[in-house]
C-alpha positions as a Markdown table, in Angstrom:
| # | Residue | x | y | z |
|---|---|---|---|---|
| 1 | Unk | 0.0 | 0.0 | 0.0 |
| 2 | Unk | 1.5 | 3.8 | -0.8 |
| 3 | Unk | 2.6 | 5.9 | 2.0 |
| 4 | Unk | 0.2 | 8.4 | 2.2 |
| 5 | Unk | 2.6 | 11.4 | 3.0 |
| 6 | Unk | 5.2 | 10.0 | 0.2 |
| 7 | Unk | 4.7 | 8.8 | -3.6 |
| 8 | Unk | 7.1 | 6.5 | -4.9 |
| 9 | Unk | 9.2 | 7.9 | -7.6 |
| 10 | Unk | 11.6 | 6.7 | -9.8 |
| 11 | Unk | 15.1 | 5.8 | -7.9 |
| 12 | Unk | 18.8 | 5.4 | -8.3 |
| 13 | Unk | 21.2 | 3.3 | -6.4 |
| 14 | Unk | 24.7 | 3.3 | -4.5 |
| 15 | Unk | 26.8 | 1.3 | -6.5 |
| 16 | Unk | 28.4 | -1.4 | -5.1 |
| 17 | Unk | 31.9 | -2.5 | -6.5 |
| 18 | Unk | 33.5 | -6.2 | -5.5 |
| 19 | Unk | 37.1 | -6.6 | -5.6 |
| 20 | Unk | 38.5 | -9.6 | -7.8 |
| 21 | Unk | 41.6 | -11.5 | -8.5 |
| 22 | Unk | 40.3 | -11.3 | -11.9 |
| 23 | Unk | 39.5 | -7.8 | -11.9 |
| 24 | Unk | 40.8 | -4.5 | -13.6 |
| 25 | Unk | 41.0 | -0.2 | -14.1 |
| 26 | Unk | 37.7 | -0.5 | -17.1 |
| 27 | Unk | 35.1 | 0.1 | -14.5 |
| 28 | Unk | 36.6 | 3.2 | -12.8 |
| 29 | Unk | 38.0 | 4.8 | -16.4 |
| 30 | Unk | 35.3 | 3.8 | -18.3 |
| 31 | Unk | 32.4 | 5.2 | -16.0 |
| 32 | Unk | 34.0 | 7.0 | -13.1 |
| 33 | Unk | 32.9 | 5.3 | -10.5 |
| 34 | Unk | 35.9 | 3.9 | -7.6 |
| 35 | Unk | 36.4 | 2.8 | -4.1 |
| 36 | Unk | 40.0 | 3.5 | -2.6 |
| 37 | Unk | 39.9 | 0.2 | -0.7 |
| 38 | Unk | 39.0 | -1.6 | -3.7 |
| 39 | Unk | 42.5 | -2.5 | -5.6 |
| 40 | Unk | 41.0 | -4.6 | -8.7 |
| 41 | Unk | 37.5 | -3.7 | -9.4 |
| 42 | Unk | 36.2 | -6.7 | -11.5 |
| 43 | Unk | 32.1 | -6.2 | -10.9 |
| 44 | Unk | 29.9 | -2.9 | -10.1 |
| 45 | Unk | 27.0 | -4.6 | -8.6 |
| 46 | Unk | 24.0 | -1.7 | -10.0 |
| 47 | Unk | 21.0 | -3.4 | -8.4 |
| 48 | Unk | 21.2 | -5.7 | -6.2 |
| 49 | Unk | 19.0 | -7.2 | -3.2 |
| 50 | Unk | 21.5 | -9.8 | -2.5 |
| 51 | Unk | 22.0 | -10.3 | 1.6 |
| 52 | Unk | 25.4 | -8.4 | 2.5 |
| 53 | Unk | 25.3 | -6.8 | -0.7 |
| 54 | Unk | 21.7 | -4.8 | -0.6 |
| 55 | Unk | 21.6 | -1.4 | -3.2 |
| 56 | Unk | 20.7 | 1.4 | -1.4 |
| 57 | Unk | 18.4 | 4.5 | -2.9 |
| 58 | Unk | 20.5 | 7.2 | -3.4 |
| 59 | Unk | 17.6 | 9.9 | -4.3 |
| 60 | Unk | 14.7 | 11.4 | -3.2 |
| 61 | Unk | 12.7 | 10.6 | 0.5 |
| 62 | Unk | 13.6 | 7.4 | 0.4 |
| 63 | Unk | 17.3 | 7.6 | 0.5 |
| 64 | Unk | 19.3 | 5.2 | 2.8 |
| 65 | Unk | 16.7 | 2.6 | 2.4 |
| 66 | Unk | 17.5 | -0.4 | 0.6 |
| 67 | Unk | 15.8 | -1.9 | -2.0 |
| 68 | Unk | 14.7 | -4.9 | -0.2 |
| 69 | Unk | 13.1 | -2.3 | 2.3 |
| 70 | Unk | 11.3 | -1.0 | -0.7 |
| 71 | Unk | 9.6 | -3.8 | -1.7 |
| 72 | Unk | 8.4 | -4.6 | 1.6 |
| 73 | Unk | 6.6 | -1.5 | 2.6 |
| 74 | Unk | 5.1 | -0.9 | -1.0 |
| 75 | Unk | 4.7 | -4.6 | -2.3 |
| 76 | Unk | 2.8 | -4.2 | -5.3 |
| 77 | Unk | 3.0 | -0.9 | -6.3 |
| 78 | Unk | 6.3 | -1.2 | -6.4 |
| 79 | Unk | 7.1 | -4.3 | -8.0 |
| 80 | Unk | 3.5 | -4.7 | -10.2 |
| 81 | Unk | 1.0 | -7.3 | -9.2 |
| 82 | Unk | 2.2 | -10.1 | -11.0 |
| 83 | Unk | 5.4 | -10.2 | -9.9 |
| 84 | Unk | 4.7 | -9.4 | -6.3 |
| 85 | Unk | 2.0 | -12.3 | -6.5 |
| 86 | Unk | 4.9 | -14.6 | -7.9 |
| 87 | Unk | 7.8 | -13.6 | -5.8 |
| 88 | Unk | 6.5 | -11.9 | -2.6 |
| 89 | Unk | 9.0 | -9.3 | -2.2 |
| 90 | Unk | 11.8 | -11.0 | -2.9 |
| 91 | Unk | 13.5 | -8.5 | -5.9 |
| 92 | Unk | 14.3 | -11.1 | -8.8 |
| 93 | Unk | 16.7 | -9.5 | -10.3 |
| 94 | Unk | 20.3 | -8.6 | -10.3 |
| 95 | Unk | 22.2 | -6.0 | -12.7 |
| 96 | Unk | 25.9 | -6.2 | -12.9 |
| 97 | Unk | 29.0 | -4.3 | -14.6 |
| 98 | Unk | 32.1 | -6.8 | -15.1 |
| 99 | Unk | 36.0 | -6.1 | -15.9 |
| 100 | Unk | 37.1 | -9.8 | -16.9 |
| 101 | Unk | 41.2 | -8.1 | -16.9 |
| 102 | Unk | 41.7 | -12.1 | -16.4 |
| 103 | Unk | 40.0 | -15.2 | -16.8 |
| 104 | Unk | 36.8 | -15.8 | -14.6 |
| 105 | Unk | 36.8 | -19.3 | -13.0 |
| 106 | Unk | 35.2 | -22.0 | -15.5 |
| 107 | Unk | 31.8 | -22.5 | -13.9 |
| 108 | Unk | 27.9 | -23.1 | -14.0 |
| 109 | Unk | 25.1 | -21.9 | -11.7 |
| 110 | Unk | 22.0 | -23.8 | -10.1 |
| 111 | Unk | 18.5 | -23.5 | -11.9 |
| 112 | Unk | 15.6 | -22.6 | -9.5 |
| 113 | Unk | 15.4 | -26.0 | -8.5 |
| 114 | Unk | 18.9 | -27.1 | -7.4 |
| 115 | Unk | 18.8 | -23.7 | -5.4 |
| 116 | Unk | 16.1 | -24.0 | -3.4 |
| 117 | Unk | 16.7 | -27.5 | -2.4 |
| 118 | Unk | 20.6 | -27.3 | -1.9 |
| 119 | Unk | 20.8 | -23.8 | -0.6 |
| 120 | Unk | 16.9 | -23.1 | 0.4 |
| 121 | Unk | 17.0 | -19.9 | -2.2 |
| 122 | Unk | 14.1 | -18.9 | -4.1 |
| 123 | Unk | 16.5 | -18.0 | -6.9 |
| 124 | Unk | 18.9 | -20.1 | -9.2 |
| 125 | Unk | 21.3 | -18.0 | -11.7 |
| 126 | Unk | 20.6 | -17.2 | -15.3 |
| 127 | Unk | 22.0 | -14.3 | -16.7 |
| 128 | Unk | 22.4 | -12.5 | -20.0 |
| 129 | Unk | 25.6 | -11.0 | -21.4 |
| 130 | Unk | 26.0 | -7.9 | -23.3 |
| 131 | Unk | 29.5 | -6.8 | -24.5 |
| 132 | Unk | 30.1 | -3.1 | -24.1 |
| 133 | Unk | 33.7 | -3.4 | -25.0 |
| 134 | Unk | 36.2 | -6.1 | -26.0 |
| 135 | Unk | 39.9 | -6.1 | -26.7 |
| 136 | Unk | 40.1 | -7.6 | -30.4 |
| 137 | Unk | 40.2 | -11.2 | -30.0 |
| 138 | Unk | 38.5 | -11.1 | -26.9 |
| 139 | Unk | 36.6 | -14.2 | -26.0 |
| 140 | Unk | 34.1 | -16.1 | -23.7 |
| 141 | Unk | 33.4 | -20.1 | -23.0 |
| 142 | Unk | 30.0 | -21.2 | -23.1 |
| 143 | Unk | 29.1 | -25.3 | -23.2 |
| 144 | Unk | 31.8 | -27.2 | -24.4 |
| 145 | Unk | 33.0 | -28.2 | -27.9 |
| 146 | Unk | 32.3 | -32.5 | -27.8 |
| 147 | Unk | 29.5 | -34.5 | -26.1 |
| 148 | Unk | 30.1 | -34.6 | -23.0 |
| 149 | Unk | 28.7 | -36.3 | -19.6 |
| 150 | Unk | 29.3 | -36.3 | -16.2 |
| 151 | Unk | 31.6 | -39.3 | -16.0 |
| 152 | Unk | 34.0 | -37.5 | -18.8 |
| 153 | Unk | 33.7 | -34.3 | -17.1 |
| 154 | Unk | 35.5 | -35.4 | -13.9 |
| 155 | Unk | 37.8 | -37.8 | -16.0 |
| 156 | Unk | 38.8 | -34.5 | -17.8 |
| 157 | Unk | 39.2 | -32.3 | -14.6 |
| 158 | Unk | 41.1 | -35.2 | -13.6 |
| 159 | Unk | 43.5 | -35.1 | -16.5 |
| 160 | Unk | 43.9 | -31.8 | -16.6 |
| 161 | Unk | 42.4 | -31.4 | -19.7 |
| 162 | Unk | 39.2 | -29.7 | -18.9 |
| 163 | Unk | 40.0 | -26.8 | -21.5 |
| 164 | Unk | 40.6 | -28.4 | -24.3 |
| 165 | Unk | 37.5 | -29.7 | -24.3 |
| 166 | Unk | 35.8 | -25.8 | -23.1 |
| 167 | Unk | 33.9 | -24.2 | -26.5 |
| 168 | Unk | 35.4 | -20.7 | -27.2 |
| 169 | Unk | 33.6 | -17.7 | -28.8 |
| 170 | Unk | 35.5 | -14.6 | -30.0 |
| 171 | Unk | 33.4 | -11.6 | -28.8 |
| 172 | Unk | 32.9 | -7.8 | -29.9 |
| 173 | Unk | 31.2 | -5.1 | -28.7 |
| 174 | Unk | 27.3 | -5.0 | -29.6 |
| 175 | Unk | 27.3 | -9.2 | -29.2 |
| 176 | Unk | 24.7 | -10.9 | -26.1 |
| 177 | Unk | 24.7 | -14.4 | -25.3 |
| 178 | Unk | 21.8 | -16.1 | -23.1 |
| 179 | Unk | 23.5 | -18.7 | -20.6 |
| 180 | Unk | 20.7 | -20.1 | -18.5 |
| 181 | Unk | 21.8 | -22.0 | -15.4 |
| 182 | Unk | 23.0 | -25.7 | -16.5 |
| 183 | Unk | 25.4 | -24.3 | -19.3 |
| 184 | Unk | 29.3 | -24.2 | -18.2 |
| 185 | Unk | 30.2 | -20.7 | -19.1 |
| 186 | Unk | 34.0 | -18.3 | -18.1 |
| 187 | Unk | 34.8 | -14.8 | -19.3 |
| 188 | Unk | 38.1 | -14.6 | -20.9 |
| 189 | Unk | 40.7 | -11.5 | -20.3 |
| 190 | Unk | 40.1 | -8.4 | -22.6 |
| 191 | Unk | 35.8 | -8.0 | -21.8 |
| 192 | Unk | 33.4 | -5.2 | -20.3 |
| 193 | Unk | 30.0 | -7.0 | -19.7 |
| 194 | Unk | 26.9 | -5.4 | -18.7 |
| 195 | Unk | 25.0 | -8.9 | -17.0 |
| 196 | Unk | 21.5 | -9.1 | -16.1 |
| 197 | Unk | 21.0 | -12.0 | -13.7 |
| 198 | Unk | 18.6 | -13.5 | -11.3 |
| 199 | Unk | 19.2 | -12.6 | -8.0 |
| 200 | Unk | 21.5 | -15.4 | -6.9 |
| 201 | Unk | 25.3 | -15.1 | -6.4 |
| 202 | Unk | 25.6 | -19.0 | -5.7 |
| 203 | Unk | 28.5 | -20.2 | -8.6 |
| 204 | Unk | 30.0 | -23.8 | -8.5 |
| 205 | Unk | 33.9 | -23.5 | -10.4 |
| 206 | Unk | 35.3 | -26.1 | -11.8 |
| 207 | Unk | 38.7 | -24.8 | -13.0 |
| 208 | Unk | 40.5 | -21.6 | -11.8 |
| 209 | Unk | 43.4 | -21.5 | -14.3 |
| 210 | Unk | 45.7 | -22.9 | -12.2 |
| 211 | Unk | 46.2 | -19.3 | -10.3 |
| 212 | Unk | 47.0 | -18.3 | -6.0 |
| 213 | Unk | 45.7 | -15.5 | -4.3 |
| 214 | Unk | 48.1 | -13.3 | -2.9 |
| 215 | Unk | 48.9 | -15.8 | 0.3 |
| 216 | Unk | 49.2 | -18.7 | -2.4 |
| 217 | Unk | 46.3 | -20.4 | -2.0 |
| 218 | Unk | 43.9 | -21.3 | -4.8 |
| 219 | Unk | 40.2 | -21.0 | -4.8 |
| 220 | Unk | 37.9 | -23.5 | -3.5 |
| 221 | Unk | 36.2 | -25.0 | -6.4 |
| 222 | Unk | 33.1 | -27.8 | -6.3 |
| 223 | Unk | 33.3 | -30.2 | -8.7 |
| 224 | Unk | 30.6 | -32.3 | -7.4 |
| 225 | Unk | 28.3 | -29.6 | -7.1 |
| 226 | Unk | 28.7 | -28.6 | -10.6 |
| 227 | Unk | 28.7 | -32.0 | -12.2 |
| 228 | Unk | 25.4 | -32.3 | -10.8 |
| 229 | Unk | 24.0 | -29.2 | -11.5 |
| 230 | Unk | 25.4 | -29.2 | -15.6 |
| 231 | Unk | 22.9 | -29.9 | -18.2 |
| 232 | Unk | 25.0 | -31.8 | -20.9 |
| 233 | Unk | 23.1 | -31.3 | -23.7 |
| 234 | Unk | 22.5 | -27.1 | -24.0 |
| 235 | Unk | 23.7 | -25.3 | -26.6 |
| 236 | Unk | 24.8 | -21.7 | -26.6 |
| 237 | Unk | 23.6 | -19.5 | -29.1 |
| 238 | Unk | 25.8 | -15.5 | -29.1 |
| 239 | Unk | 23.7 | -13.3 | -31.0 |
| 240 | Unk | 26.2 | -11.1 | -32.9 |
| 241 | Unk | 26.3 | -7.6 | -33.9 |
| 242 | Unk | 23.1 | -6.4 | -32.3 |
| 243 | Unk | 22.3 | -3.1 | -34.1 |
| 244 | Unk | 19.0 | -1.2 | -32.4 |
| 245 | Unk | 16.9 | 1.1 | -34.6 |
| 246 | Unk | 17.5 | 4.6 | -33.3 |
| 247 | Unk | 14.7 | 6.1 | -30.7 |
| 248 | Unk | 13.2 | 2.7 | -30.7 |
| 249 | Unk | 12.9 | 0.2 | -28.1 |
| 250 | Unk | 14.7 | -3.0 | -29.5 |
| 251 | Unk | 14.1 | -6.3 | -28.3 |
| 252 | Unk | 18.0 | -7.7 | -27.4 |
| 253 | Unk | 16.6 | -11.1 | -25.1 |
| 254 | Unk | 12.9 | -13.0 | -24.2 |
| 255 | Unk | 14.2 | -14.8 | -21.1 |
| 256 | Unk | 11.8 | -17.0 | -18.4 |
| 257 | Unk | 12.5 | -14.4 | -16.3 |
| 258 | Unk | 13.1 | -10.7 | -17.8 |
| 259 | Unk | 12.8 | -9.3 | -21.3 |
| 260 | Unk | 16.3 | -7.3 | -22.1 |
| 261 | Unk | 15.7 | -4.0 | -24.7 |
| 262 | Unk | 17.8 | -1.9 | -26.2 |
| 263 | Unk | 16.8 | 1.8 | -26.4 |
| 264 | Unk | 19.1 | 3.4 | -28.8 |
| 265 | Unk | 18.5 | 7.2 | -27.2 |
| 266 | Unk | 19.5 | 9.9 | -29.5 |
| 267 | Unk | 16.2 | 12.1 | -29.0 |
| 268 | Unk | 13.3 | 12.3 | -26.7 |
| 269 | Unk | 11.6 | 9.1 | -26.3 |
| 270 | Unk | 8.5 | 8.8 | -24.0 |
| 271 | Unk | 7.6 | 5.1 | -22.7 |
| 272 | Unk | 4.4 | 4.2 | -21.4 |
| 273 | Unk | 4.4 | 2.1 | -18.9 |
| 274 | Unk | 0.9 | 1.7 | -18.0 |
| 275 | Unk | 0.6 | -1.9 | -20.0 |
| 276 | Unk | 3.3 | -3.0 | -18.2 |
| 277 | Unk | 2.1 | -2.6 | -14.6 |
| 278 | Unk | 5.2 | -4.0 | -13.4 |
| 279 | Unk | 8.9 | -2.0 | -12.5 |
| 280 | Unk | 10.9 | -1.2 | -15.0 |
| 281 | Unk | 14.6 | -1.0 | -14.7 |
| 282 | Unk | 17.0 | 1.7 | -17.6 |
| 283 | Unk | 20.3 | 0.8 | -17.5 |
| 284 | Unk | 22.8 | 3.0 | -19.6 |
| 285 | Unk | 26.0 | 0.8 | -20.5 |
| 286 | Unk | 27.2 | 3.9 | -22.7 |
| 287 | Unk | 26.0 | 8.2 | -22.3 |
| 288 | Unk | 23.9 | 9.7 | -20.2 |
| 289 | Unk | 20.1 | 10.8 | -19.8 |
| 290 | Unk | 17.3 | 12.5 | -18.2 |
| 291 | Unk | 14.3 | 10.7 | -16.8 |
| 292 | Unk | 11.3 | 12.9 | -16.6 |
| 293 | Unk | 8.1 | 11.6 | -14.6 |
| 294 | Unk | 5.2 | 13.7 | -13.3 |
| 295 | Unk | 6.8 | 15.1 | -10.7 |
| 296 | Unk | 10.9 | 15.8 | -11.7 |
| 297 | Unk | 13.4 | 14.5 | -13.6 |
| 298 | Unk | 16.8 | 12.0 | -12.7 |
| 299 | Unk | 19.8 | 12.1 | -14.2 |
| 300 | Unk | 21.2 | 8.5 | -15.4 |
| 301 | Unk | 25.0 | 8.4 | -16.1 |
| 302 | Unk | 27.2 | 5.3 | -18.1 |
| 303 | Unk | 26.7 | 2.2 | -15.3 |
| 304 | Unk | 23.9 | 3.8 | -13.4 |
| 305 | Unk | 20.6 | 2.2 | -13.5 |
| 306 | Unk | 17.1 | 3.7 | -12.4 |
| 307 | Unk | 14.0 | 1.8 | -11.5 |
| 308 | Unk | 10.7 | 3.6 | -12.2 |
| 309 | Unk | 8.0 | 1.3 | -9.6 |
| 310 | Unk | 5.4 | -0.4 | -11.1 |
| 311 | Unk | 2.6 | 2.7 | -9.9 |
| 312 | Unk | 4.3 | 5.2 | -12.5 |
| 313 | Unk | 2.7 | 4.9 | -15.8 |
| 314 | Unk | 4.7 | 7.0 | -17.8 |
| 315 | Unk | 8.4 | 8.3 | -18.3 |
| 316 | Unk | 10.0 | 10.7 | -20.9 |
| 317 | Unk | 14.1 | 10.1 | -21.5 |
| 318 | Unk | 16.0 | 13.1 | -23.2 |
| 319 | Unk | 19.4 | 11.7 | -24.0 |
| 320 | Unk | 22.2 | 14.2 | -22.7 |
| 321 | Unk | 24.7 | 12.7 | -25.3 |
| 322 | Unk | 24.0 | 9.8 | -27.2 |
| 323 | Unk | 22.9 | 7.2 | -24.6 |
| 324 | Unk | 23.0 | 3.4 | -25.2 |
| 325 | Unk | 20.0 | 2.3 | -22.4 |
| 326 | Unk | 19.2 | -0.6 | -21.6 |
| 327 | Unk | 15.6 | -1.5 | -21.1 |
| 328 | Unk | 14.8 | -4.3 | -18.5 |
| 329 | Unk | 11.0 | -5.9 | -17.8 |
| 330 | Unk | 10.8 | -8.7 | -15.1 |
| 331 | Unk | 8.7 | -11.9 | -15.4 |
């Protein structure tokens, strides 16, 4: 139910930043945004309502609260009915900025059901990639490159010869790939990923490259885990060269659980919301914009996101410079 002294509005969000081993410099040059105690930035967490990790609301009345916080006072008027009838107020998603300076571990997440049975989370860990900016040559793993099962898997990790059996895809900026949880996936050195996940940060590696931390140990990986948890027989598909209409609203991914859009902002564009009925989330991966509402205007800058709540029927966003935005619709 709304607060009858205070209307929700739309809000930004303290970013959160996670040092890495992996991590690199992209994430402070590219979008200005550091922390002095964080030495390799490899992800900006944007939105997040992950426990120990909770986005804050940087704007507005509402500031200091956390967006968990939001969606338990005002439920469905903030989320939309449909997805508060689905989820509670558990927030479903998670948005993420990574700097993959080095290899990621080679990994795979839960699905829904592996998650709340092993770890009692309402969540597994699907996610979207979409490249920002890639070193030439850059490239991701996703599935592998020969049938494979679990017995050959662990025979494999066994060997030693895990990556030669690892399929690799040269990325560039503009390409997305899908990776639902089941599908072995890594980043490779050289990438700038915008990643729209569930919200779930439960990841089972498999291989870490061989690499210590600073006090010489190596990560702890869970090969069981994610020999159990692999589905064998997906395929990825990278969708290449995305190339959004300007001023339009593209559609980039359908998922289960979100619809991804690109909105290719070089003049005014108003959106109405009002068919939606549920939050909507505008991420810029590149330039910066104005949201206008009825009552003000934000500004969004490269690896900000705002969410407008479900009870706001209709935005307007004036593109500062050319803005890259990405649209994104729960489910």
């Amino acid at each position: 139910m709304t607060s009858p002294l205070f209307s929700l509005y739309p809000m930004k969000f303290k970013p959160i930043l996670k040092d890495k081993i992996w991590g690199g410099s992209k994430i402070k040059n590219q979008f200005g945004i550091s922390d002095d105690s964080i030495e390799k930035a490899g992800e900006l967490w944007a939105l997040s309502s992950v426990e120990g990790s909770e986005s804050e609301v940087l704007n507005g009345h509402f500031a200091g609260n956390t967006l968990s916080e939001m969606a338990e006072i005002f439920m469905e008027d903030f989320l939309g009915e449909d997805i508060y009838v689905k989820y509670n107020i558990d927030f479903p998603l998670l948005l993420k900025i990574i700097d993959a300076n080095d290899y990621l571990s080679v990994q795979v997440h839960p699905n829904d059901d592996i998650a709340q049975k092993k770890h009692k989370l309402k969540f597994g860990k699907s996610e979207m990639w979409y490249v920002i900016d890639a070193d030439p040559g850059a490239q991701i793993i996703a599935g592998f490159n020969q049938p494979m099962d679990k017995q050959k898997l662990k025979k494999h990790i066994e060997n030693g010869t895990l990556r030669d059996t690892l399929n690799f895809e040269t990325m560039s900026a503009g390409d997305m790939i899908y990776l639902p949880a089941g599908l072995i996936h890594a980043m490779c050195p050289g990438l700038l990923i915008a990643e729209i996940q569930q919200t779930s940060d439960v990841t089972y590696r498999l291989y870490d490259w061989d690499r210590l931390d600073e006090e010489g140990n190596s990560r702890e990986l869970h090969v069981d885990a994610a020999a159990d948890a692999i589905d064998y027989d997906m395929k990825p598909e990278v969708i290449r060269g995305f190339n959004p209409q300007p001023n339009a609203t593209s559609k980039m991914i359908d998922t289960p659980y979100f619809t991804a859009s690109m909105v290719n902002l070089q003049a005014t564009v108003e959106k109405n919301l009002e068919i939606i009925d549920l939050f909507v989330i505008y991420f810029s991966v590149s330039g910066s914009f104005e949201l206008h509402y009825n009552e003000g205007k934000i500004e969004v800058n490269p690896g900000e996101c705002v969410l407008v709540p479900a009870m706001i029927d209709k935005v307007i966003l004036i593109p500062k410079t050319s803005a890259q935005v990405i649209e994104i619709v729960p489910k």
